[in-house]
Backbone bond lengths (Angstrom), bond angles and torsions (degrees), N, CA, C in turn:
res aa  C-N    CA-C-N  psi(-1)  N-CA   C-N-CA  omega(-1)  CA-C   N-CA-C  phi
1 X - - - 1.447 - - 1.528 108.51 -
2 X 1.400 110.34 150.10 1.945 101.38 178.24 1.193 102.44 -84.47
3 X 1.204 85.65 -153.48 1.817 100.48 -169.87 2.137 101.52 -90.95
4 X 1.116 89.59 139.64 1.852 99.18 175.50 1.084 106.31 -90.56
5 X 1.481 131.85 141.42 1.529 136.96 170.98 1.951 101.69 -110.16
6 X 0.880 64.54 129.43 2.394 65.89 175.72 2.098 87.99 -134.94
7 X 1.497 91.71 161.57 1.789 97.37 -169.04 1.878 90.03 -177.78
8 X 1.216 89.73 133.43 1.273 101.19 167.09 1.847 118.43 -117.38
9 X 1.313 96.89 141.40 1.620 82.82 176.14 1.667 123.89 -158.04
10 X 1.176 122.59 129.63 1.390 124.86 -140.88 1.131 98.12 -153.51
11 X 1.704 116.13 -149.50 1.691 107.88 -165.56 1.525 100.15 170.78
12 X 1.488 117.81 119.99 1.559 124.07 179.22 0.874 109.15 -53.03
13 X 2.351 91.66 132.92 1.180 121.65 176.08 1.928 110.56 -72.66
14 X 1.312 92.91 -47.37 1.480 121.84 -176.54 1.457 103.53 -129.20
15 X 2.060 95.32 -169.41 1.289 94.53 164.47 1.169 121.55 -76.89
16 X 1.658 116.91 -16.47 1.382 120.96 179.07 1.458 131.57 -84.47
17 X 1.322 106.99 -35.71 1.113 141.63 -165.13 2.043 121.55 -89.30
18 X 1.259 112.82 115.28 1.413 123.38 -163.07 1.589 98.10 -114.00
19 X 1.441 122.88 105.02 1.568 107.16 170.12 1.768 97.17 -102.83
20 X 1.249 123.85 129.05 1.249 135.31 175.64 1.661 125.36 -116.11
21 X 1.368 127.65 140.58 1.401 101.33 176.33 1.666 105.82 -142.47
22 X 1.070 93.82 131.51 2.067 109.17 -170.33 1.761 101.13 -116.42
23 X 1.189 129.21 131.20 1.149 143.09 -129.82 1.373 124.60 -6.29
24 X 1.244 121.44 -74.16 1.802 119.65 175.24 1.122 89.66 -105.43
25 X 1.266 153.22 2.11 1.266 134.52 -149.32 1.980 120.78 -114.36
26 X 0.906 120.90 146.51 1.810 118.50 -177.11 1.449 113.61 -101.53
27 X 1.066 145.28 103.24 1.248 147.64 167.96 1.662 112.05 -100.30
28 X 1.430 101.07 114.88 1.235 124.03 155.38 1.673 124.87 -94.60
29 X 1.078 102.40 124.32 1.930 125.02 -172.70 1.555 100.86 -123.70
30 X 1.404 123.67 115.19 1.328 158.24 -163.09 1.427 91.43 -135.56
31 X 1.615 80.46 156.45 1.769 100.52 159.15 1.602 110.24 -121.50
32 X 1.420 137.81 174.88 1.143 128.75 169.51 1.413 115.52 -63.84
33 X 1.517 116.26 -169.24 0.984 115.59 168.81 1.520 124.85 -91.02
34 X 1.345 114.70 0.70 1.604 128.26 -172.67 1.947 95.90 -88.38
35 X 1.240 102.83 -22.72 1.428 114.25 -149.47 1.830 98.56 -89.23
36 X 1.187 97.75 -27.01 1.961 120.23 -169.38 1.309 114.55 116.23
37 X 1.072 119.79 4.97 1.233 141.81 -167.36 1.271 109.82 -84.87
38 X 1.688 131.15 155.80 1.188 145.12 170.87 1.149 128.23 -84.48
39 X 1.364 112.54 -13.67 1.664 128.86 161.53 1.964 98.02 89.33
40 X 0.945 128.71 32.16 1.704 117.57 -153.28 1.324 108.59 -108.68
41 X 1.528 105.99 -3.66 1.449 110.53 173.29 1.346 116.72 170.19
42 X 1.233 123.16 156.34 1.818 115.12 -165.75 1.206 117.69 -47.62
43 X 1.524 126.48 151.36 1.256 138.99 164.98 1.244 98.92 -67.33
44 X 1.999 86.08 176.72 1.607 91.32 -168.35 1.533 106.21 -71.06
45 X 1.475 130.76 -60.21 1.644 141.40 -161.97 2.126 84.41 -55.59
46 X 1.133 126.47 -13.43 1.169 104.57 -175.98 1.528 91.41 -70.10
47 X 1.099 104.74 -62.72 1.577 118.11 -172.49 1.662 111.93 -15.55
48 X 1.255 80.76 -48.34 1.759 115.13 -147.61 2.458 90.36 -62.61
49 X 1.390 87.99 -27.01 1.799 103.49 -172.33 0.802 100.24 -97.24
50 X 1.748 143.90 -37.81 1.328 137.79 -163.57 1.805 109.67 -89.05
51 X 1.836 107.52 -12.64 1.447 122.62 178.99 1.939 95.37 -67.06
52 X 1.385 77.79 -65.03 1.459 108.78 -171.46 1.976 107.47 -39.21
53 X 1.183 104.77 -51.09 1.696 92.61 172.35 1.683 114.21 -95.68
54 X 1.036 117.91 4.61 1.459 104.64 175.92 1.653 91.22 -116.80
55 X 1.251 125.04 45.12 1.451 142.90 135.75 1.123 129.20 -87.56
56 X 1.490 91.98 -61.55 1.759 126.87 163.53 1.874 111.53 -31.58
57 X 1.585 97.30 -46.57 1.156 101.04 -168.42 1.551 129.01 -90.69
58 X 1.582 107.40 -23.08 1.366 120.03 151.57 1.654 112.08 -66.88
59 X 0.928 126.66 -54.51 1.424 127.34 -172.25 1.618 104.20 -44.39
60 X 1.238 109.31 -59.55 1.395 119.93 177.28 1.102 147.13 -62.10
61 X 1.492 96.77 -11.17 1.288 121.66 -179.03 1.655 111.34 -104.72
62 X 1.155 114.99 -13.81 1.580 153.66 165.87 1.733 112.17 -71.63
63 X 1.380 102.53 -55.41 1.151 111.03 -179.14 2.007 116.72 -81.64
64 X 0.912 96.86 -29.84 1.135 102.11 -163.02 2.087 101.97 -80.47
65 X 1.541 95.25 -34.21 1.491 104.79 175.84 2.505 96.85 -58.79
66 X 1.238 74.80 -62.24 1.899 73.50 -179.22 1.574 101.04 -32.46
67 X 1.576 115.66 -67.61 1.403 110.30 -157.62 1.409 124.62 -54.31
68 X 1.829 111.66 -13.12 1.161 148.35 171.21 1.845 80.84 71.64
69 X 1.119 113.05 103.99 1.292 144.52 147.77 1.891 127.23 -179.26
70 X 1.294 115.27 135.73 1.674 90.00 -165.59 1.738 102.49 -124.84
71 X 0.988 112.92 173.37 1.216 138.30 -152.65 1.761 108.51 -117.36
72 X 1.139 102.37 127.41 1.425 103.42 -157.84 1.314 104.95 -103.39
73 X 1.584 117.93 -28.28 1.741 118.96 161.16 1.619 102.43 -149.90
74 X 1.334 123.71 156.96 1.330 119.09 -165.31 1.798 90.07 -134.22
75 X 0.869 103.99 115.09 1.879 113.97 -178.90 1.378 87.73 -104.08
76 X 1.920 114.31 136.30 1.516 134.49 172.41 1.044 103.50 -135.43
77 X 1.532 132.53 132.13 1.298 153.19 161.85 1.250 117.46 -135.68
78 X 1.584 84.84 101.17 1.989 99.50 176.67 1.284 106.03 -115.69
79 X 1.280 122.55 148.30 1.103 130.58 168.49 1.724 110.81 -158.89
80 X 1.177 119.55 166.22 1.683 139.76 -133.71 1.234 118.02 -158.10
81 X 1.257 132.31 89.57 1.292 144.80 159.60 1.577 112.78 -53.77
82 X 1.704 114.03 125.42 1.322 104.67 163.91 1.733 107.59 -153.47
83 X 1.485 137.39 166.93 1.410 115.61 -166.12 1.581 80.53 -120.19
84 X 1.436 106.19 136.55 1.583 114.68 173.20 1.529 130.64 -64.15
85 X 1.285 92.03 -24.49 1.746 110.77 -176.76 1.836 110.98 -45.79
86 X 1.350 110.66 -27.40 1.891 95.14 172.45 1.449 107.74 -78.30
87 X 1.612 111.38 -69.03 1.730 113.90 -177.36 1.810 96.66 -39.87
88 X 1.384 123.76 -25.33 1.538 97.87 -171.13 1.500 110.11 -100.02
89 X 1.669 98.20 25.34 1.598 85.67 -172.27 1.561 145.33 73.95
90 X 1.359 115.66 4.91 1.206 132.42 -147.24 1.231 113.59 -94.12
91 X 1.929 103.13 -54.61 1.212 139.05 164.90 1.556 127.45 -129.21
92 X 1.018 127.40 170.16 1.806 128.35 170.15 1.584 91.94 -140.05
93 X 1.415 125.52 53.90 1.548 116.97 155.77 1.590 117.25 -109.91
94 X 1.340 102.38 11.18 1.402 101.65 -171.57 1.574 88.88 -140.28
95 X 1.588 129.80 167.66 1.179 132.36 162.88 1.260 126.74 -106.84
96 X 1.846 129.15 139.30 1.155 141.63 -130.98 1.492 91.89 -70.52
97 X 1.133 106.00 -49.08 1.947 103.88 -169.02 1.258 122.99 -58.57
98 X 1.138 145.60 -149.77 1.645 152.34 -163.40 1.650 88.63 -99.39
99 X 1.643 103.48 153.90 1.112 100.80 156.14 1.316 142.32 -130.06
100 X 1.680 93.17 21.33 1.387 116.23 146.23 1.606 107.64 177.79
101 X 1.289 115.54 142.16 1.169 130.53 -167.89 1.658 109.19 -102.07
102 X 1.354 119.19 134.63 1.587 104.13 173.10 2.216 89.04 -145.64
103 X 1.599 74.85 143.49 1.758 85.94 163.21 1.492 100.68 -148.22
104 X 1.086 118.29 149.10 1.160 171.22 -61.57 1.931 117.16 164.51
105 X 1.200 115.64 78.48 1.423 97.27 178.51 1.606 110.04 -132.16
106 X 1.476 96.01 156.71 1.621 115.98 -161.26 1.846 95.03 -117.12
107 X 0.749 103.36 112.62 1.502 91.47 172.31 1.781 97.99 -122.04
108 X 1.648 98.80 140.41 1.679 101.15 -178.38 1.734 91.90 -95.34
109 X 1.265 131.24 121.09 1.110 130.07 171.80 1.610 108.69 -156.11
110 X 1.463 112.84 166.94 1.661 107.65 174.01 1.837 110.59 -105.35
111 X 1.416 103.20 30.45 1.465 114.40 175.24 1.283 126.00 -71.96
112 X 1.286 149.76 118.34 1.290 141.66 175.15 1.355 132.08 -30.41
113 X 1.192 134.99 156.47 1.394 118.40 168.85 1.321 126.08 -74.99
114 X 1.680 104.63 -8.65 1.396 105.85 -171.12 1.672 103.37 -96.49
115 X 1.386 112.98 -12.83 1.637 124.42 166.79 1.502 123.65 -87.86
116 X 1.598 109.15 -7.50 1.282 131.64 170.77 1.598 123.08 -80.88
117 X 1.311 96.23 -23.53 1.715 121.81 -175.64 1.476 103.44 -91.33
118 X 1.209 93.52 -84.01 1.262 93.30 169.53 2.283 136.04 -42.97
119 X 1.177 105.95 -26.35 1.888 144.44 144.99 1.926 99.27 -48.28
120 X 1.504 112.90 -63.54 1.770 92.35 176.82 1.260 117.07 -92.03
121 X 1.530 116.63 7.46 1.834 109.02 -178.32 1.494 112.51 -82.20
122 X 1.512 97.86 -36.27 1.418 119.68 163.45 1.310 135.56 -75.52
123 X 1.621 116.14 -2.04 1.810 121.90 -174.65 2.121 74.10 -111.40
124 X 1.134 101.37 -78.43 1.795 88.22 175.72 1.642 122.18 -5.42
125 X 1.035 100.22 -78.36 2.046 125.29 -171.39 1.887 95.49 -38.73
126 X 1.381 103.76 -40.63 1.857 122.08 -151.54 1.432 107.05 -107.28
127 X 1.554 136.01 -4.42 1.406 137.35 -160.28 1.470 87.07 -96.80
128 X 1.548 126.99 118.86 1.642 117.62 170.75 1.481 93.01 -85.53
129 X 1.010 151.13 21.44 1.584 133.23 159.32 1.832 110.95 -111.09
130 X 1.667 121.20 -17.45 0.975 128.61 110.60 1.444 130.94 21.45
131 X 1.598 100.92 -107.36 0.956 127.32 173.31 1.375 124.93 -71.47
132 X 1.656 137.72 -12.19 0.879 165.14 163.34 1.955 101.86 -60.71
133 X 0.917 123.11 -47.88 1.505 138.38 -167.56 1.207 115.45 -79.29
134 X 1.882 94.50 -38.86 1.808 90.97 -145.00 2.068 92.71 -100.88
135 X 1.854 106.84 -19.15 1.280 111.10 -177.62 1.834 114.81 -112.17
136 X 1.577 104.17 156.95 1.538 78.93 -176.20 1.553 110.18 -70.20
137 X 1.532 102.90 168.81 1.971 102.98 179.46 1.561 73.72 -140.15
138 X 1.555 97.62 132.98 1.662 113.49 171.59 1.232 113.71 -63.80
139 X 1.134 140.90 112.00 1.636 150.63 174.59 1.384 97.92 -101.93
140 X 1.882 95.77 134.17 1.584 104.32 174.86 1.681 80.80 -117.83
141 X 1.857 97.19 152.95 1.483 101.34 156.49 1.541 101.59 -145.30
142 X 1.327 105.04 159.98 1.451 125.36 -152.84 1.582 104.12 -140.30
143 X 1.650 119.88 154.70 1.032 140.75 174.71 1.231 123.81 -115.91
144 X 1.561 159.19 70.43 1.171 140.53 175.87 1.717 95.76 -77.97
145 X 1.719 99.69 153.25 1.678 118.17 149.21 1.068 116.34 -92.76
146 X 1.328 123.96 142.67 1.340 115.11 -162.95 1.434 87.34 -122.19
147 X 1.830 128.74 129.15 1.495 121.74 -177.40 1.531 113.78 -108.77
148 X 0.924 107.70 155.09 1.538 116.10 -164.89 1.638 90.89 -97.16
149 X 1.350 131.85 128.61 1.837 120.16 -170.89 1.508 77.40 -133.57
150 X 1.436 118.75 124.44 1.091 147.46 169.14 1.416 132.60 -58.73
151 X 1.252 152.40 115.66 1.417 133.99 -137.72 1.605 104.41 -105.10
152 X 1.021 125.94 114.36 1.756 118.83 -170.84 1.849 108.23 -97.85
């Protein structure tokens, strides 16, 4: 198979507020209300956790069909420590992103533990958001001006 391109692209509601849209779909990105935010829908690093286990959960559900054993409910709890003080400008002694991420999975199944281990060495190795987190991925960012040309 080639390579897949996915892209979202949208345009501030506010200062807080990100409405974006990636194929049929509408994504709204808020901040709380502690944050300045309107509270109207997840932040971004939420995003960034809610990507992160509904990866978790295809992968696994993927993987677990290969190992030929299946999974009857898959419980994920991730969550992400990070200190706001850079994105808010405050300080630069700490770094903007998380500073450590952990999830957490429950799977109800009659699989062994030793097929369970072997089940996250293999959803790990295979999660591209995963691997997205844990290695660098080259990010370009860019500026256009956009000019307003006046109609005479």
């Amino acid at each position: 198979m080639s390579d897949l391109k996915f892209s979202v692209i949208g345009e501030s509601a506010s200062a807080t507020k990100f409405i974006g849209k990636t194929r049929q779909f509408t994504l709204v990105v808020d901040e709380p209300e502690a944050l300045g935010g309107t509270d109207d829908d997840a932040n971004p690093v939420e995003y960034i956790l809610a990507g992160f286990a509904g990866c978790i959960n295809v992968i696994g559900q993927l993987v677990a069909k290969e190992l030929g054993f299946k999974i009857n409910n898959l419980k994920i709890e991730v969550s992400g420590e990070l200190n706001p003080n850079r994105f808010l400008g405050s300080s630069n002694n700490e770094r903007a992103g998380f500073k450590f991420i952990e999830i957490n999975l429950i799977p109800e199944t009659n699989a062994s533990i030793e097929t369970l281990t072997k089940w996250l060495q293999v959803v790990e190795e295979r999660c591209p958001v995963r691997d997205n987190l844990y290695n660098k991925t080259p990010v370009k960012i860019a500026v256009e001006k956009e000019y307003n040309v006046s109609q005479n």
